[in-house]
C-alpha positions in Angstrom: 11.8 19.3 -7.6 12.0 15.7 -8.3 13.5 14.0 -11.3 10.9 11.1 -12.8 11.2 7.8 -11.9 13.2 5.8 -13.8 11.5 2.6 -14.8 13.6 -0.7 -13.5 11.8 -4.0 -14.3 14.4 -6.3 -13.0 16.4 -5.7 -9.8 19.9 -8.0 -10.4 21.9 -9.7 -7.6 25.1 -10.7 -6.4 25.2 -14.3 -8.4 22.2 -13.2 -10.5 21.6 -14.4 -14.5 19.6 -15.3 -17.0 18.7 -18.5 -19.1 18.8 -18.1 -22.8 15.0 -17.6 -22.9 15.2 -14.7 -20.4 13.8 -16.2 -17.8 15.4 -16.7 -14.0 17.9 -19.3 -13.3 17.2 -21.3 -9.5 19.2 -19.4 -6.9 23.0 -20.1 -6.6 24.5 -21.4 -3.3 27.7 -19.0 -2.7 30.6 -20.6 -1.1 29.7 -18.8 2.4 26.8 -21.3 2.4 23.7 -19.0 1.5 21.0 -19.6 -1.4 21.3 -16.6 -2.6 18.6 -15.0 -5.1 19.8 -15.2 -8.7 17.0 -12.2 -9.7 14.2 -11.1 -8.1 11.5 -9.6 -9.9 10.4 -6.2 -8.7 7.3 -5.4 -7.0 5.8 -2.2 -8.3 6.5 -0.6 -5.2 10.4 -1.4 -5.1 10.3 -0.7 -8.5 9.6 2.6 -7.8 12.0 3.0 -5.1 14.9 1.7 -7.0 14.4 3.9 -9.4 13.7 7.0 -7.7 16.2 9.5 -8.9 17.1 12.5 -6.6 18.1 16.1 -6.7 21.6 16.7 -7.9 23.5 17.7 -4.7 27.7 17.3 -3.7 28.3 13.6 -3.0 31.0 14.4 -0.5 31.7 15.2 3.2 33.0 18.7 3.5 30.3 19.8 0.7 28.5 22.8 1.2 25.6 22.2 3.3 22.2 24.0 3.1 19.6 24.1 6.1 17.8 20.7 6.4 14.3 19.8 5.4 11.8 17.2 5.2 10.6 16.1 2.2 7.2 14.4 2.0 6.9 11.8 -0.4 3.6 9.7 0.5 0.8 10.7 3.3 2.2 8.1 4.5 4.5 9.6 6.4 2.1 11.9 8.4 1.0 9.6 10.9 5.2 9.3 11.5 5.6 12.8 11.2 3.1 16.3 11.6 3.0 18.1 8.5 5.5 21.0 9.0 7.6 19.6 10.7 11.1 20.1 9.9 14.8 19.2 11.6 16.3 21.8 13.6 20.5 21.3 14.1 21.5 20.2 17.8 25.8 19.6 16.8 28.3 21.2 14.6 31.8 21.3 13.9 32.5 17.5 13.9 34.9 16.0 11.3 32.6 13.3 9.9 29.4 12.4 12.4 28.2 8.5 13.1 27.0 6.1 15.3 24.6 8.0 17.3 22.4 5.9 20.2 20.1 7.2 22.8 21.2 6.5 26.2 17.5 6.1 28.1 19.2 5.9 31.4 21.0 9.6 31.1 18.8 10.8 29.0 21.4 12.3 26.5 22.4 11.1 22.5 25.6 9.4 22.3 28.1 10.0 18.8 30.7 9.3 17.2 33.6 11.2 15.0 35.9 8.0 13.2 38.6 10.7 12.0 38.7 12.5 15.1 38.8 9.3 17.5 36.0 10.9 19.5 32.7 9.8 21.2 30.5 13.1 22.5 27.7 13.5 24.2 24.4 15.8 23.7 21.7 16.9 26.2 19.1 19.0 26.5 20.3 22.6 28.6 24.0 21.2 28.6 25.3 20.7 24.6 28.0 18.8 23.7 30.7 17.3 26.0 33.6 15.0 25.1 33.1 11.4 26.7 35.8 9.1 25.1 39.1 10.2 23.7 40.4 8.0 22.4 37.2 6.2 21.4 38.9 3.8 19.4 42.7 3.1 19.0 45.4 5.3 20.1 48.9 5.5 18.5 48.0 4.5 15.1 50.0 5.3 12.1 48.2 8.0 9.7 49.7 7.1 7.3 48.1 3.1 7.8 44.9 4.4 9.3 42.1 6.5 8.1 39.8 6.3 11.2 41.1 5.4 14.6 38.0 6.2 16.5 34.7 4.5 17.4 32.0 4.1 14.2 28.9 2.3 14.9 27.4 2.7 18.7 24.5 0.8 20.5 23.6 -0.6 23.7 23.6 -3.9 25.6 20.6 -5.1 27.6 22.5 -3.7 31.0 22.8 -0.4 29.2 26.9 -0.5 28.6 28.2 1.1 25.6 29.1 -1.3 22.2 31.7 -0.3 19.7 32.4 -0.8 16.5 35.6 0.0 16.8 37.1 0.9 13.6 40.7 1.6 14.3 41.3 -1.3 17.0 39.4 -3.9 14.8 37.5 -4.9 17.3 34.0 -5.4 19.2 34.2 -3.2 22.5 31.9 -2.9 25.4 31.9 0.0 27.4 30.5 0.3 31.2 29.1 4.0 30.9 29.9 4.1 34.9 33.5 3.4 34.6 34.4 4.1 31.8 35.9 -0.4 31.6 36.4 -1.4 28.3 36.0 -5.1 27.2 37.1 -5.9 23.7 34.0 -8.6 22.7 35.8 -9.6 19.4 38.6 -9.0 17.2 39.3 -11.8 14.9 37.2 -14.3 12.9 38.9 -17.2 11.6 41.9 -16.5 13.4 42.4 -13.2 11.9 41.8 -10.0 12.5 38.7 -7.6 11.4 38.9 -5.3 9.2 37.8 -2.5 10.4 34.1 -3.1 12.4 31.8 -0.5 11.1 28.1 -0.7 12.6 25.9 -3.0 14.6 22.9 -3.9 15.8 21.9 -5.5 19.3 19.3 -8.5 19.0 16.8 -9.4 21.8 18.9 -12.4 22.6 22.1 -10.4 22.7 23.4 -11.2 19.5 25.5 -8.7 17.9 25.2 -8.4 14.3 27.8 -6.2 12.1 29.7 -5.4 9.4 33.6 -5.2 8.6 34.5 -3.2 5.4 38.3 -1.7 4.9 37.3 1.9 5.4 39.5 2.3 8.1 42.5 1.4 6.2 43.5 4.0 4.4 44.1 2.0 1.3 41.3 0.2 1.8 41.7 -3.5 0.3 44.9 -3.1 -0.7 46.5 -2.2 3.0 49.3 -4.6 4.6 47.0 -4.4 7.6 44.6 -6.3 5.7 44.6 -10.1 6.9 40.4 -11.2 6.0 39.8 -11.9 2.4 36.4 -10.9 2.4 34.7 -7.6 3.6 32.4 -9.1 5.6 28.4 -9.5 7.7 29.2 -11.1 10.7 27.6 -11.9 14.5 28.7 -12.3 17.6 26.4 -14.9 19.6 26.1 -14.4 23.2 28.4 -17.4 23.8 31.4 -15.3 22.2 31.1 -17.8 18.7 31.9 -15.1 15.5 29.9 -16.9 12.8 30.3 -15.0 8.4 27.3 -14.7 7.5 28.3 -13.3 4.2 31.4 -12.4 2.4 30.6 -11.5 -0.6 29.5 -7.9 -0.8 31.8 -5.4 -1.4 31.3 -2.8 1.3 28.9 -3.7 3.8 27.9 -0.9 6.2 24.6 -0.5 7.8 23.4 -3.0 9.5 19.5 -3.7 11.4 17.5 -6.7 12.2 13.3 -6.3 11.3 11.0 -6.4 14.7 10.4 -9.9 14.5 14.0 -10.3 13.7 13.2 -12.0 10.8 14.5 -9.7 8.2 18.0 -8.8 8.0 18.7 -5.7 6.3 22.6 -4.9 5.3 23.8 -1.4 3.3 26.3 -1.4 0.7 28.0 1.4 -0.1 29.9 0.5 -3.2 29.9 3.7 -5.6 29.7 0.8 -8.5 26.9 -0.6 -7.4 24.9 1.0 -3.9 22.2 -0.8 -2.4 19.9 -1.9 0.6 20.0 -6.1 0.7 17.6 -8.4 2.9 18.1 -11.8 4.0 15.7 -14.0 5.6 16.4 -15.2 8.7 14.9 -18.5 9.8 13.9 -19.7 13.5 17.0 -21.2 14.1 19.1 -18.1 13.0 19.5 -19.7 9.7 20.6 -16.5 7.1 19.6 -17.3 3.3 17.4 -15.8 0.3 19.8 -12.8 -0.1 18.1 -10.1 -2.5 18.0 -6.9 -3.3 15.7 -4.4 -1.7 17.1 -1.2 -2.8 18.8 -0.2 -6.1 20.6 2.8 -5.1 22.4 3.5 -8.1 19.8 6.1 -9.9 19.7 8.2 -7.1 23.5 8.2 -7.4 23.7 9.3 -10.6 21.1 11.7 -10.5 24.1 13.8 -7.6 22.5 12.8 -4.3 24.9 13.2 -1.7 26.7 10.0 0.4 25.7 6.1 -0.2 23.7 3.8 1.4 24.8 3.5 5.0 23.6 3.4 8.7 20.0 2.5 9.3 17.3 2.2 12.0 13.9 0.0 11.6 11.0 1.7 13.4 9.0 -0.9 15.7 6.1 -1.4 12.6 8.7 -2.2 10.3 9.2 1.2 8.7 13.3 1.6 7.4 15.1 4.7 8.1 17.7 4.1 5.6 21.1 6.8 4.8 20.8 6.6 1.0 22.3 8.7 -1.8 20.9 12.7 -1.1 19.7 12.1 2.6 18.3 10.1 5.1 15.2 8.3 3.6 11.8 6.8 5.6 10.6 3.3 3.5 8.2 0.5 3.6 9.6 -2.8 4.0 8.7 -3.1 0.5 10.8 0.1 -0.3 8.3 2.5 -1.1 9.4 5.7 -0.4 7.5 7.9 2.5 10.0 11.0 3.4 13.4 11.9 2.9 15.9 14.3 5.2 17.8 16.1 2.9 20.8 18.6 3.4 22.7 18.7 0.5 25.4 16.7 2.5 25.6 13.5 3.4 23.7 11.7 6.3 25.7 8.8 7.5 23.5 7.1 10.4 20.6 7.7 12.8 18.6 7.0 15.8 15.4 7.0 17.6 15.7 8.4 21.2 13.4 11.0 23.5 11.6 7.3 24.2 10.7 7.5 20.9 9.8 11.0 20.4 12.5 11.7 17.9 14.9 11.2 15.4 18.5 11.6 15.5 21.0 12.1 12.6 24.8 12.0 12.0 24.7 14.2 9.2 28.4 14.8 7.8 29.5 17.4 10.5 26.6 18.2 12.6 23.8 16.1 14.7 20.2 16.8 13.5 16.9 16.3 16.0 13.6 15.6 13.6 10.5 15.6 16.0 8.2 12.0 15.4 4.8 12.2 16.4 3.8 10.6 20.2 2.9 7.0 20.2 4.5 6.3 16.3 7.5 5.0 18.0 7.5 5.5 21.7 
């Protein structure tokens, strides 16, 4: 059963405070040149969601797994989803599952495995095939390294293959036909990324993504380290690598609202896990950082994984990896349904033109059928 909401009046920010009276100071202007929100005051609805505390269940890969199920938490969700519907298992016996993408052109699922420096492959009648190995970097020191393979996966407008290549540090592009790899970008500032972790395509071509240290095995404090900041980042189509914002502590998921107007961003920090939106302007301008999600009661209450890869449906709905699952949300974070396996569930994606939902959920791929016409 559920455990009661937790009431949460205030949601606070990076750069958030009070004056004496208890009232909201102006928004501060961080030094990577956003106004960023000093406190927002919760809607009832994100309220809620912030608060919403989940089943105890192991907070680590490798944790003992029962059979997935849909949870329903608003009828919401049944014009998404048929009652009774539940997800059926489609891949096992990966090491830790990301970056899945639909490729409409071969009508398979593309994923990833960051230990195991693997992409594979999944279709209907034929299972699971190897496709790149390496998907990443070859030759790199274990001991330096966590994950040499590919994380994050999505496609281009031509339908090539982008990377989020953790263990090269780089943006690839792959041509699905030859196998050619590009390397996009690699550095920012003159120095190298981190470790690229997931992406998302824009209309115009734009890639937005994130760079945390997870592939480093000791994270911030590795001697391949050489960025300062953990950062959100795009690419424009004319090659420029712009920092959009260096200040949170593990960015990981990454997705752009319909009208691209919304920037959403994960952060998996155990200290403090959260969904944050920007606002993005006509111009591309990024500001009015806040905080959309509050993560850290669900946490606490021993749901499995941290905020982490996400999708955003074409009305706007979120389908967000959060602590105990992978969870459907209003843009105003009020909960709908949540994916739950005891286990974590690290990314997902819409494919089957729309007719269902993919999962990378900790070492296995999950297939969740979405009602005709919701998405596709």
């Amino acid at each position: 059963m559920l455990a009661p909401f937790v009431p949460i009046a205030r949601l606070i920010v990076a750069n958030g405070r009070f004056g004496k009276d208890g009232t909201p100071t102006p928004p501060l202007a961080g030094a990577d040149g956003l106004a960023h929100a000093g406190v927002m005051i919760a809607s009832r609805r994100s309220v809620l969601a912030a608060g919403f505390a989940l089943v105890a269940a192991p907070t680590l890969a490798g944790a003992a797994e029962t059979t997935p199920r849909l949870r329903r938490l608003s009828p919401g969700l049944d014009h998404m989803i048929a009652p009774g519907t539940e997800p059926e298992v489609i891949a096992t016996g990966i090491r830790w599952a990301e970056g899945p993408v639909w490729v409409p052109g071969g009508g398979y699922l593309l994923f990833s495995d960051p230990p195991a420096n693997i992409v594979r492959r999944w279709q209907r009648g034929r299972g699971v095939s190897v496709v790149l190995n390496p998907s990443g970097a070859g030759g790199t020191d274990p001991a330096l390294v966590r994950e040499p393979g590919a994380n994050g996966l999505a496609l281009d407008a031509r339908g090539a293959l982008l990377i989020a290549n953790s263990g090269g540090r780089s943006l690839d592009r792959v041509d699905l036909k030859t196998g050619r790899r590009t390397v996009l970008a690699d550095r920012h500032a003159g120095k190298r990324f981190n470790s690229p972790n997931d992406l998302h395509v824009a209309k115009d071509g734009t890639i937005w993504f994130t760079d945390p240290p997870y592939g480093f095995k000791d994270g911030d404090q590795s001697p391949l380290k050489e960025q300062t900041v953990n950062g959100v980042y795009r690419r424009r189509p004319d090659g420029m690598v712009d920092l959009i914002d260096g200040t949170l502590t593990r960015p990981n998921g990454i997705a752009l609202s319909p009208d691209e107007r919304r920037l959403y961003v994960s952060v998996s920090d155990e200290a403090a896990p959260a969904i944050m939106v920007y606002d993005v302007d006509a111009r591309g301008q990024v500001g009015h950082r806040r905080m959309l999600l509050d993560a850290r009661a669900m946490l606490a209450a021993g749901g499995a994984g941290l905020p982490d890869g996400m999708k955003v449906a074409r009305d706007g709905t979120l389908v967000c990896s959060v602590p105990g699952g992978m969870m459907l949300m209003t843009p105003e974070a009020e909960p709908l349904g949540l994916v739950e396996q005891g286990a974590p569930i690290a990314n997902c994606a819409f494919g089957e033109a729309g007719r269902a939902l993919f999962m990378a959920a900790n070492d296995r791929i999950l297939r969740l059928e979405l009602r005709p016409g919701w998405q596709g």
